[in-house]
ChimeraX commands (.cxc) that place a marker at each C-alpha (Angstrom):
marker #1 position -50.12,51.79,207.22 radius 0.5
marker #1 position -46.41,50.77,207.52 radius 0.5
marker #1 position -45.75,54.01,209.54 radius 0.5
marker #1 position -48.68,53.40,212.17 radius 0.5
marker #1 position -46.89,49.74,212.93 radius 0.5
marker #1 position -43.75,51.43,213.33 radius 0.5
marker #1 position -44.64,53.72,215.79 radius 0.5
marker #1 position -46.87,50.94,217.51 radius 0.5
marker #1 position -44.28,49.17,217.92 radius 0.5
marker #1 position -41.76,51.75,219.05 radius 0.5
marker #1 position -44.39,52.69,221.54 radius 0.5
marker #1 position -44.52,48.73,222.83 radius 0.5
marker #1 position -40.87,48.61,222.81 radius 0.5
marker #1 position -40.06,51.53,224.79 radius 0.5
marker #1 position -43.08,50.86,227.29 radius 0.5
marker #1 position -41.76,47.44,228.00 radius 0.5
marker #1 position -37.90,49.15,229.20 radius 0.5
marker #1 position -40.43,51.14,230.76 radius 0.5
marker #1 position -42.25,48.57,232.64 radius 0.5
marker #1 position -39.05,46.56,233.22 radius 0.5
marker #1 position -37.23,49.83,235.17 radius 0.5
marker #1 position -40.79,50.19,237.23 radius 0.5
marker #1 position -40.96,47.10,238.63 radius 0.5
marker #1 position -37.02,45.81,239.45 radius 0.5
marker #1 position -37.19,44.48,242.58 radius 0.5
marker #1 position -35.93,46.37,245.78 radius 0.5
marker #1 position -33.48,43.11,247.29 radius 0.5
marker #1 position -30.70,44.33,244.42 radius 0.5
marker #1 position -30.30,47.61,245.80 radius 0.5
marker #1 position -30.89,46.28,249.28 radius 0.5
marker #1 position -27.95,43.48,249.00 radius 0.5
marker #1 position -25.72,46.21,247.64 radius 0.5
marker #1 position -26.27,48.22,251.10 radius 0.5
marker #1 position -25.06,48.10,253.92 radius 0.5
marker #1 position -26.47,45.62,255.96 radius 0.5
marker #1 position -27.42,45.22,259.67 radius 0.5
marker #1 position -28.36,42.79,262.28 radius 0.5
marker #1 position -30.69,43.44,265.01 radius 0.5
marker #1 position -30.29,42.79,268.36 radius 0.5
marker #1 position -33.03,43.22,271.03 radius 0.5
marker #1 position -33.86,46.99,269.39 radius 0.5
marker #1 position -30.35,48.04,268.24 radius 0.5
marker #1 position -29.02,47.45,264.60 radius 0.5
marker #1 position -25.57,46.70,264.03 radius 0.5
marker #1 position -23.65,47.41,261.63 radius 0.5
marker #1 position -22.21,44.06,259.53 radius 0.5
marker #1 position -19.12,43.00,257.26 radius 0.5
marker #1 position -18.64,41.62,254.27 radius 0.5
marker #1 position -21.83,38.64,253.70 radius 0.5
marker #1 position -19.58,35.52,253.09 radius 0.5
marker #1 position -16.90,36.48,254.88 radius 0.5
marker #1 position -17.88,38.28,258.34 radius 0.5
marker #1 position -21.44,36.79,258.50 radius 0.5
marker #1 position -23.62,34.51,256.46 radius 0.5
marker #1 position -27.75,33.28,256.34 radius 0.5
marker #1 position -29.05,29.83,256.75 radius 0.5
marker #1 position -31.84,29.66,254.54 radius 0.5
marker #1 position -33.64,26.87,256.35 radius 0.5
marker #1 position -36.07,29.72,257.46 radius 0.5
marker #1 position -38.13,31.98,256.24 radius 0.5
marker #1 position -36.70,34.67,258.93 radius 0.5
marker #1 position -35.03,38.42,258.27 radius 0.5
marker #1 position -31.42,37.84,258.64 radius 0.5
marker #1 position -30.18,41.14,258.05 radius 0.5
marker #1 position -31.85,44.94,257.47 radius 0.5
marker #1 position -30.62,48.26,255.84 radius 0.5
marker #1 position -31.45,51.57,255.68 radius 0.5
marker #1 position -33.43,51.91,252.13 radius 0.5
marker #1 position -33.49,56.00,252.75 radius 0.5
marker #1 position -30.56,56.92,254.98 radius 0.5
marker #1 position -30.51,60.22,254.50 radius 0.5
marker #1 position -34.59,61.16,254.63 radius 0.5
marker #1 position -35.11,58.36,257.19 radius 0.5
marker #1 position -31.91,57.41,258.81 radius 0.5
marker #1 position -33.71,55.49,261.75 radius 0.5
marker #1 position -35.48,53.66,259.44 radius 0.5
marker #1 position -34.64,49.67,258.96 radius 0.5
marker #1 position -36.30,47.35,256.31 radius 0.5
marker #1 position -35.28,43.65,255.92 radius 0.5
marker #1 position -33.20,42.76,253.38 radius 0.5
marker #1 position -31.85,38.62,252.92 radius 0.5
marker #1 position -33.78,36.22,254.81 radius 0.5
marker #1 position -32.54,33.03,256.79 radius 0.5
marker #1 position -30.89,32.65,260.30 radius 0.5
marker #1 position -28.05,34.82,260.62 radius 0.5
marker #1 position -24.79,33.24,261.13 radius 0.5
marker #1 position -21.17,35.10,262.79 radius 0.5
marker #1 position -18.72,33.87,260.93 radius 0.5
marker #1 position -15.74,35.96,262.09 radius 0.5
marker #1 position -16.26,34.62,265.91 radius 0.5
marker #1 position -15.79,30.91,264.25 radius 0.5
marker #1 position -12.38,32.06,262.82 radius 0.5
marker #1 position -10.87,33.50,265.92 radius 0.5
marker link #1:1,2 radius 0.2
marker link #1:2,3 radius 0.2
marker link #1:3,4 radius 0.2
marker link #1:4,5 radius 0.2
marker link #1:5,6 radius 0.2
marker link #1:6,7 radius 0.2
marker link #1:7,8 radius 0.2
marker link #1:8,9 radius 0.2
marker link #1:9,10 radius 0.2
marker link #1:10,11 radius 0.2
marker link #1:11,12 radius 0.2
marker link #1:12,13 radius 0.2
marker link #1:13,14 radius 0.2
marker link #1:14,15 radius 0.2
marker link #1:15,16 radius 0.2
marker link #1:16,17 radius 0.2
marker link #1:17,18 radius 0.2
marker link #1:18,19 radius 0.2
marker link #1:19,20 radius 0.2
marker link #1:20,21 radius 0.2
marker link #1:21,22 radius 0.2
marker link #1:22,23 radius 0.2
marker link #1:23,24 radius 0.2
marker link #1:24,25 radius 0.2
marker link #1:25,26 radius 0.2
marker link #1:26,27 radius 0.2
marker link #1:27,28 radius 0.2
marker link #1:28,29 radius 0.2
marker link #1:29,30 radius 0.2
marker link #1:30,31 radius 0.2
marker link #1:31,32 radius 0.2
marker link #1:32,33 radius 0.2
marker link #1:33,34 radius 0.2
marker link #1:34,35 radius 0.2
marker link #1:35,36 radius 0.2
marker link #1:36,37 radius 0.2
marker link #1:37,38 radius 0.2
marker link #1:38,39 radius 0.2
marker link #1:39,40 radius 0.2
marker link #1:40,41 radius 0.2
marker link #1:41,42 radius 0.2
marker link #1:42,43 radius 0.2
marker link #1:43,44 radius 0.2
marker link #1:44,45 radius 0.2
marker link #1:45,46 radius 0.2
marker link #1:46,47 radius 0.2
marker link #1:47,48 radius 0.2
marker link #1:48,49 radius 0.2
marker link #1:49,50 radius 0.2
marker link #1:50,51 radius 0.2
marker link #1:51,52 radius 0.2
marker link #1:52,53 radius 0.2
marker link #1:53,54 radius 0.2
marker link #1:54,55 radius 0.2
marker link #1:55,56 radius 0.2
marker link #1:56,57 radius 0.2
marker link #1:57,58 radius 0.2
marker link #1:58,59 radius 0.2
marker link #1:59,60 radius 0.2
marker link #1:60,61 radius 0.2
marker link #1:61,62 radius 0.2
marker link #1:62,63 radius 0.2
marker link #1:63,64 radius 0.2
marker link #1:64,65 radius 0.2
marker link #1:65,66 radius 0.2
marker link #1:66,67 radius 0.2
marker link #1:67,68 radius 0.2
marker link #1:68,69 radius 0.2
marker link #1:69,70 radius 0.2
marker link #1:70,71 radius 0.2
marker link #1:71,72 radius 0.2
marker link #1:72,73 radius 0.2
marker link #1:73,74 radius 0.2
marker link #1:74,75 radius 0.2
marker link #1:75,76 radius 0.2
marker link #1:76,77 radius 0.2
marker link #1:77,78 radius 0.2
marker link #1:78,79 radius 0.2
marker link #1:79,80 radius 0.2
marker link #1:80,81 radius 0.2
marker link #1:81,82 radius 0.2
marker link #1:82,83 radius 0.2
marker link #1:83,84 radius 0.2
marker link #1:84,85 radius 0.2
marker link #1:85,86 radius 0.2
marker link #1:86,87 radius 0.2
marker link #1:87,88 radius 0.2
marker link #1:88,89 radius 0.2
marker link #1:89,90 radius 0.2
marker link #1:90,91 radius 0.2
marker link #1:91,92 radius 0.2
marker link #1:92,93 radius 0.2
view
């Protein structure tokens, strides 16, 4: 009996890491991209968030894309951090 609980719960245990890999959210990977703004139907490429450019959060708006596949799909864009995106480094100068 004691060895049926064990591997019950070895099964649970390891189906939970499981579970918790499976379903991580895509905006970690996205923030660690590259991001991009879009203008009319060009991207361009951004700086450092914080420093270059930054995201009001007042609206529920795409602030900035990246490329989740850039090497199958290096056309493709998908949004990444929402809000009203804000040029910092024209502020500065």
């Amino acid at each position: 009996m004691k060895k049926s609980n064990v591997s019950l719960m070895v099964i649970a245990a390891v189906a939970a890491i499981t579970s918790a890999f499976a379903t991580r959210p895509d905006c970690l990977q996205c923030e660690d991209a590259l991001q991009y703004h879009k203008v009319a139907n060009t991207y361009s490429p951004l700086g450092e968030f914080g420093v270059d450019y930054d995201c009001d959060f007042t609206e529920n708006t795409t602030c900035t894309y990246y490329k989740p596949n850039p090497v199958g799909q290096p056309n493709v864009y998908a949004p990444c951090r929402l809000g009203i995106w804000i040029d910092l480094a024209s502020r500065t100068k």
